[in-house]
N, C-alpha and C positions, 0 to 999 in steps of 0.2 A: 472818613477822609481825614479828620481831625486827628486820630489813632494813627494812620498812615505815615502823616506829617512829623506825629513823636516818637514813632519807632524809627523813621528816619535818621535820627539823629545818634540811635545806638547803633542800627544794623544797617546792610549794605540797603542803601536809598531803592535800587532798582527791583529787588526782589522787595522791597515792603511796595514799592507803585505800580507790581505785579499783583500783589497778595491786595490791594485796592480795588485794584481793576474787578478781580476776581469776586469779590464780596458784591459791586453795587451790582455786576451784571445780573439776572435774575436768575438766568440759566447757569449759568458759569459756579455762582453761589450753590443753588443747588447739587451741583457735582460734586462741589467740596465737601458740603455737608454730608454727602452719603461716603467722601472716602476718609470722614472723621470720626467721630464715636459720638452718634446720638444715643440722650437719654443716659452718658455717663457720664457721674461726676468728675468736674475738673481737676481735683486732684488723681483720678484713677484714670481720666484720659494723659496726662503728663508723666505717670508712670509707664505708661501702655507706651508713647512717646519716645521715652527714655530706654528704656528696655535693651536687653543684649543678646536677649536667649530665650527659646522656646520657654522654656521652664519661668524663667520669671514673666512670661503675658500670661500662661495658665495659672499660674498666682492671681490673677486680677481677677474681680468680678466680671470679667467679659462673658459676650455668649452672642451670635448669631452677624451680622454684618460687622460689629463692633471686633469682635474677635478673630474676624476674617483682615482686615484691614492692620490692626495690632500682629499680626501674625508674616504678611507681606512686608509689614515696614520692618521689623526684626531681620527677615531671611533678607532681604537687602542691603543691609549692613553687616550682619554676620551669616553667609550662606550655610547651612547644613554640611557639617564636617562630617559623617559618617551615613552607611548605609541607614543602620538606624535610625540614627537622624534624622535622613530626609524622608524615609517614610513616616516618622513620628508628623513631620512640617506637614505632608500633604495630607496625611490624614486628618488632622485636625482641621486644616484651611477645607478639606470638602467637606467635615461634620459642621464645621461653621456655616458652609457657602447653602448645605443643605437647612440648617437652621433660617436664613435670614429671609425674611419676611417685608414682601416691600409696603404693604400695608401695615405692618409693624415700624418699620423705620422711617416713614411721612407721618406717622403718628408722636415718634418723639421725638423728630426733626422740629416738628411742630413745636411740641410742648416747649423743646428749648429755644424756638422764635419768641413764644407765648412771655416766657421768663425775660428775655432779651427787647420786649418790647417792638418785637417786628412782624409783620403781615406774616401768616401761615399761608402754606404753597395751598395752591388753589390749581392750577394745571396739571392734571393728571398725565399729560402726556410725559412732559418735562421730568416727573419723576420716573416716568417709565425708563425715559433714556437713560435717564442717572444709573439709574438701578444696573440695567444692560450695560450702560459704560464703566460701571463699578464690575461686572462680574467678568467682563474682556481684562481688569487690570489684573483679578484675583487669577483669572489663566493665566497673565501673561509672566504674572512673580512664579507661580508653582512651574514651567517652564522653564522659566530663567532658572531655578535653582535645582532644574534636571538635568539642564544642560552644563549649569557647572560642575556637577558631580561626575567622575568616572563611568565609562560607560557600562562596567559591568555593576557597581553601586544603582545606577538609575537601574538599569533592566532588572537588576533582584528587585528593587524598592518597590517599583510598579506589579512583576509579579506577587508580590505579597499583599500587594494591594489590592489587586483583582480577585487575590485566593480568598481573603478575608471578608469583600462585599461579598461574595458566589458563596462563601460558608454560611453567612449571617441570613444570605435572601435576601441585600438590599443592596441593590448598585444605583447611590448617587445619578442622579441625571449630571451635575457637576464635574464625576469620574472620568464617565463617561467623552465627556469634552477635551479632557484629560487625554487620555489616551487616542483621542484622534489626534490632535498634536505631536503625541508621542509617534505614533503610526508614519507619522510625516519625515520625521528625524528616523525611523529606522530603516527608511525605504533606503539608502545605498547599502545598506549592512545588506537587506534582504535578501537584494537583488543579488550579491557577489556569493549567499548561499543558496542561490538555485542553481546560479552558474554551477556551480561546486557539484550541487545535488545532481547534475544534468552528466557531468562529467564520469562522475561514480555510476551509474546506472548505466550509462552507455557501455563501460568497461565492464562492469557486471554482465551485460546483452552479449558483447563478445567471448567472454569470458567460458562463460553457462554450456555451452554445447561440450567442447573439448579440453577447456579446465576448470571444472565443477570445484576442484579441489584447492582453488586459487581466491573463490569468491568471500569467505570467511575474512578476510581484511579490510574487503570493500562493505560486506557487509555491516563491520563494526564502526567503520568511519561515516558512514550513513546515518548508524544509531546515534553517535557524538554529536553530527549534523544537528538531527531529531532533537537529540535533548537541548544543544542551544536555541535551536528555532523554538522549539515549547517553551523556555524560558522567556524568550526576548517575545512573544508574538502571545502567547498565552491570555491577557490584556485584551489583545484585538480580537482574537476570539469570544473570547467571552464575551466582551462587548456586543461585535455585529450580532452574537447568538440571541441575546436578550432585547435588540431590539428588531430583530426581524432580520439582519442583515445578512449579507454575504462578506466572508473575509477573504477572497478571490486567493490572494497569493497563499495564504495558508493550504485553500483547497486544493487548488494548483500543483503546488506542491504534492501536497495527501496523494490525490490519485492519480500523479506521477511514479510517485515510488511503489504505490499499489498497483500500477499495471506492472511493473518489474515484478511482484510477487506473482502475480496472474501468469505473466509470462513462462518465470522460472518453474513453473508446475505443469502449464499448460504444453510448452516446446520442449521440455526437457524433465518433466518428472521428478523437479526434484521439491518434493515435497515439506520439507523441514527446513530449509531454506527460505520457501514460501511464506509458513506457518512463523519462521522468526521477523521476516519482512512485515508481514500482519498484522503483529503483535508490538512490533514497533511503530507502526505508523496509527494504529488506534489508541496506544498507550498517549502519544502527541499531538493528536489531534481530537480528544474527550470532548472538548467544548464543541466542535464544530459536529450538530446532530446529520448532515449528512454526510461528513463522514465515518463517524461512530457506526450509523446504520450500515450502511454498504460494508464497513469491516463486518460488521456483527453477523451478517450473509457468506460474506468469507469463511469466516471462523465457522458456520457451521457445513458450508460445505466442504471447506478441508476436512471438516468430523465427520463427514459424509465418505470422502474419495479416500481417505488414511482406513477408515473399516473397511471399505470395499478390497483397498490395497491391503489389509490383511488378510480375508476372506480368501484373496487371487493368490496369496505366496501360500497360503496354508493347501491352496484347490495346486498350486503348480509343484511342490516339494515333496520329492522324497529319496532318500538314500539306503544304500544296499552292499553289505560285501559282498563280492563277487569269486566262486571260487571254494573248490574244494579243502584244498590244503593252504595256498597261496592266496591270501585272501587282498581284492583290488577293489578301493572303494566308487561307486558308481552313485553320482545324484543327480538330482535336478533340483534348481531354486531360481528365484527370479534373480538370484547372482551371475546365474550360468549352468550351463554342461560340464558336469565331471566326469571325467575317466581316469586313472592311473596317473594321480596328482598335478594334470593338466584342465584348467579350465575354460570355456569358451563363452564370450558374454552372450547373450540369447538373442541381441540385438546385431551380433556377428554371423550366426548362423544363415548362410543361402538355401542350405539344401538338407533333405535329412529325407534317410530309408528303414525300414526294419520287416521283420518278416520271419519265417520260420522254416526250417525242412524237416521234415518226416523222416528218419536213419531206420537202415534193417538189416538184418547180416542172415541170411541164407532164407528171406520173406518175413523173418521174425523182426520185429518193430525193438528196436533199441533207444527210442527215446527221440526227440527233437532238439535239435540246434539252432538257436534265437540269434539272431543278427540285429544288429541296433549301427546305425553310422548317422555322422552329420558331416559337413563340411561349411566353413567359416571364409571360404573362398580362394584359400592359399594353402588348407592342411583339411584331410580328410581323417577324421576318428572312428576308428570301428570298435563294434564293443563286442563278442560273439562267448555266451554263455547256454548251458541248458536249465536254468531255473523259471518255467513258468511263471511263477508267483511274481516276482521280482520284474521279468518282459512285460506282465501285461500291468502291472502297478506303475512304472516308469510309463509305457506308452502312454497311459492314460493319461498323465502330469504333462508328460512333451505334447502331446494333442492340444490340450489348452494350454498350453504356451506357448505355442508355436504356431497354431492354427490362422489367427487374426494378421500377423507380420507375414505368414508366405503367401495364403490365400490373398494380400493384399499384392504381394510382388507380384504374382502368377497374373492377375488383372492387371495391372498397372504393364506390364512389360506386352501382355495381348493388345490394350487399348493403344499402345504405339507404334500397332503394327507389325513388331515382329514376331518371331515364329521361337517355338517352343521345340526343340528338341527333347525327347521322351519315348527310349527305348529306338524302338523301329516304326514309330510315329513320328510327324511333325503338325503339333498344335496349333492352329491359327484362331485367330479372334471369331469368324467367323464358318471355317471351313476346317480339316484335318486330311493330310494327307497318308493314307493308308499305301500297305505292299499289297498288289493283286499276282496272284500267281500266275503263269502262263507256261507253257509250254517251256521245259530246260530253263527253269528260272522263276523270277516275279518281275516285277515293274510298278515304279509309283501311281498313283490314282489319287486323285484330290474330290474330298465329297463334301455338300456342304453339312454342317450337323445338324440339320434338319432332316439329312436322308439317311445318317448312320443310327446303328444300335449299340445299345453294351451291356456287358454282362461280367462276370466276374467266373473264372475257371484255375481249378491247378496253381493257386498264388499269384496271378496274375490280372489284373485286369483287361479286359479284353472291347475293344473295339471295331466292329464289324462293318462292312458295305452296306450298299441295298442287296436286297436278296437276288443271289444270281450272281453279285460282281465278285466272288471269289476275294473279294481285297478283306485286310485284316489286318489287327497290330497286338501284340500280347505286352502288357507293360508287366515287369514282373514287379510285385511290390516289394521284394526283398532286395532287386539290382538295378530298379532304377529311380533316380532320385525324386522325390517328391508326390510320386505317384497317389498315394493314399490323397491330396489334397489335392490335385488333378481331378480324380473322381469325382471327390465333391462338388469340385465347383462345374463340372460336364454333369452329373446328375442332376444337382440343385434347377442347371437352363432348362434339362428336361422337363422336367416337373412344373418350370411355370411356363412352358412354351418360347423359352428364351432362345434362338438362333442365333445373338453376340451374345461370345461367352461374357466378354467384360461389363455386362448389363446385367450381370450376378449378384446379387447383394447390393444393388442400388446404385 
């Protein structure tokens, strides 16, 4: 008190009868002492004091609360002028905050009561708060001197900071604290690139169906997206990872933009699209192990579906000149049907026939003429050649490529009901209506396919009554369209007892 009264007379009266108050009180004292430099000598606490810059308190013998405290009152007077800088400030205030030891610092708090001639703390509680009230102030400086730095300064600063404990294997519990803070201050940033992200994807969703060839923009501004969020967010990953947590928005994100990859493969085939979506959204989200996992599933199913998609162009391909003299190129690939430099995508195909006639000029056999046609539902292609080799090597290719998309139409167009025109047949889901002959004529007969037979004659597939009813329908495979997959899916009912056709195949 007597101190109080003589400094009064140098310095402003009210901050010395502040700096009084604080000494006699028990507690109050206590606080000071932990946010001053126990156990240093007063000339190297008056330096520490004095100070302007990182560099001159790492000059002092400081080290653990001592150093942490030296290190806030500097950044308060002179804030961290570059990125480096401020990660040099927080790194050291966390190796500090991780050094200080509060059974370390009541023990030289002590010794310098001890020297001073004054009672040693004795209430364990009271330093405990100290201690906790000391390590809220050491947040609140590293903080303060985040937010006064540029935002993209602070978000490099912290990522490096996070990269650097996750290299070493030691993330600070201090860090830690850190970046939940930080977390707090990026939530408007976040939030305006999900909007963003939500934006892009949705236009991507539109996009995908009917301009696949437009998505390449969006998908590069998604990866920019990606790469800032890793930056800015990288910290809170790592963090929630290590201590159990969840980083929700992070995730959120992840398998957001991973169902657009799921999507773009799954509705639309486009595989490579997928596989760069993947690879982006795994490459940004490392830290967080469930989304790592669930990519790394991806990744090998896409290894999975891209072999199989090789397997399927190499099983659907093949091409062939066509032609004696005049040679006209003829293929198949999962690009499409070729004839005579028009191509049709396989996916535009409705209908497709082919077949063969037997030729003879006075009973002597002159060879076979191969017919191949498809129709795209606006232009019908015919291809008519004599090379064997060549008919049945294509048919084979068009069979498995074509099989699974019409055999699907043929179901799907039965299962609504309507009727299937087919030669001198009409197809129904459950029934087929046959020509019964009669007397100067024939006349329709409807039977259900459970009473009809069939059999195959003369290039035609052949469709009969009950025995007796004279009714019949010859589909010829060469001139009516789709026949050969007709068959199949009427045989396959047979064979499991099926009476709806559209109950074929599941």
């Amino acid at each position: 008190m007597e101190a109080a009264d003589n400094q009064s007379l140098y310095h402003d009266p009210d901050t010395c009868q502040q700096a009084r108050a604080t000494l006699i009180n028990p507690r109050r004292r206590v606080e000071a002492e932990f946010g001053w430099f126990p156990g240093v000598a007063p000339g190297t606490a008056m330096k520490a004091v004095e100070a302007t810059s990182i560099g001159e308190v790492e000059n002092l013998p400081l080290s653990g609360l001592a150093l942490a405290n030296a290190l806030i009152m500097v950044a308060s007077k002179v804030p961290p002028a570059s990125m480096s800088e401020l990660r040099r400030f927080v790194t050291k205030v966390v190796s500090a905050v991780e050094e200080a030891q509060l059974d370390q610092v009541v023990r030289e708090i002590n010794e310098d009561r001890e020297i001073a001639g004054l009672p040693a703390i004795s209430n364990e509680q009271i330093t405990a708060d100290a201690f906790q009230s000391r390590q809220h102030a050491w947040r609140r400086a590293v903080i303060t001197a985040l937010d006064q730095a540029p935002t993209a300064e602070m978000a490099e600063a912290m990522y490096e900071l996070a990269k650097d404990a996750a290299g070493a294997h030691f993330f600070p519990r201090f860090l830690h604290e850190i970046i939940d803070d930080y977390a707090l201050r990026a939530q408007p940033f976040l939030a305006k690139e999900v909007a963003t992200a939500e934006r892009l994807i949705e236009k991507a969703r539109t996009l995908a169906g009917d301009r696949p060839d437009a998505l390449p923009p969006i998908i590069n501004a998604l990866a920019a997206l990606l790469i800032t969020w890793e930056e800015l967010t990288y910290p809170m990953q790592m963090s929630a990872t290590l201590r159990g947590r969840e980083d929700r928005d992070s995730e959120n994100l992840a398998f957001m933009i991973r169902d657009l990859s799921i999507d773009l493969f799954n509705k639309h085939n486009l595989i490579n699209e997928s596989r760069q979506i993947s690879e982006m959204v795994g490459s940004s989200f490392s830290a967080l192990p469930q989304v790592a996992g669930a990519i790394a599933k991806d990744g090998i199913a896409l290894d999975d579906l891209e072999t199989q998609a090789s397997a399927r162009e190499a099983e659907i391909s093949y091409a062939a000149d066509v032609g004696k003299i005049f040679k006209t190129r003829l293929a198949i690939s999962p690009s499409g049907l070729e004839w005579n430099g028009k191509v049709t995508a396989l996916e535009d195909v409705r209908s497709v026939r082919w077949g063969g006639v037997n030729n003879s000029v006075n009973g002597i056999p002159t060879g076979t003429e191969y017919l191949i046609s498809w129709n795209d539902g606006s232009q019908t292609t015919k291809v008519e050649f004599s090379n064997r080799r060549i008919f049945e090597a294509f048919i084979g290719c068009l069979w498995k490529a074509l099989m699974e998309q019409i055999v699907s139409g043929i179901l799907s167009h039965l299962r609504s009901g309507r009727a299937l025109h087919a030669g001198n047949a009409i197809i129904k889901d459950t029934s087929v209506i046959l020509r019964r002959k009669k007397f100067l004529g024939d006349e329709p007969a409807e039977y259900a396919w459970g009473d009809v037979t069939v059999t195959t004659f003369s290039g035609s597939f052949i469709i009969n009554g009950p025995e007796g009813s004279k009714a019949s329908a010859a589909l010829s495979y060469r001139d009516v369209d789709n026949v050969h997959f007709i068959e199949m899916v009427v045989r396959y009912a047979f064979s499991k007892g099926i009476t709806r056709l559209s109950d074929s195949f599941g």
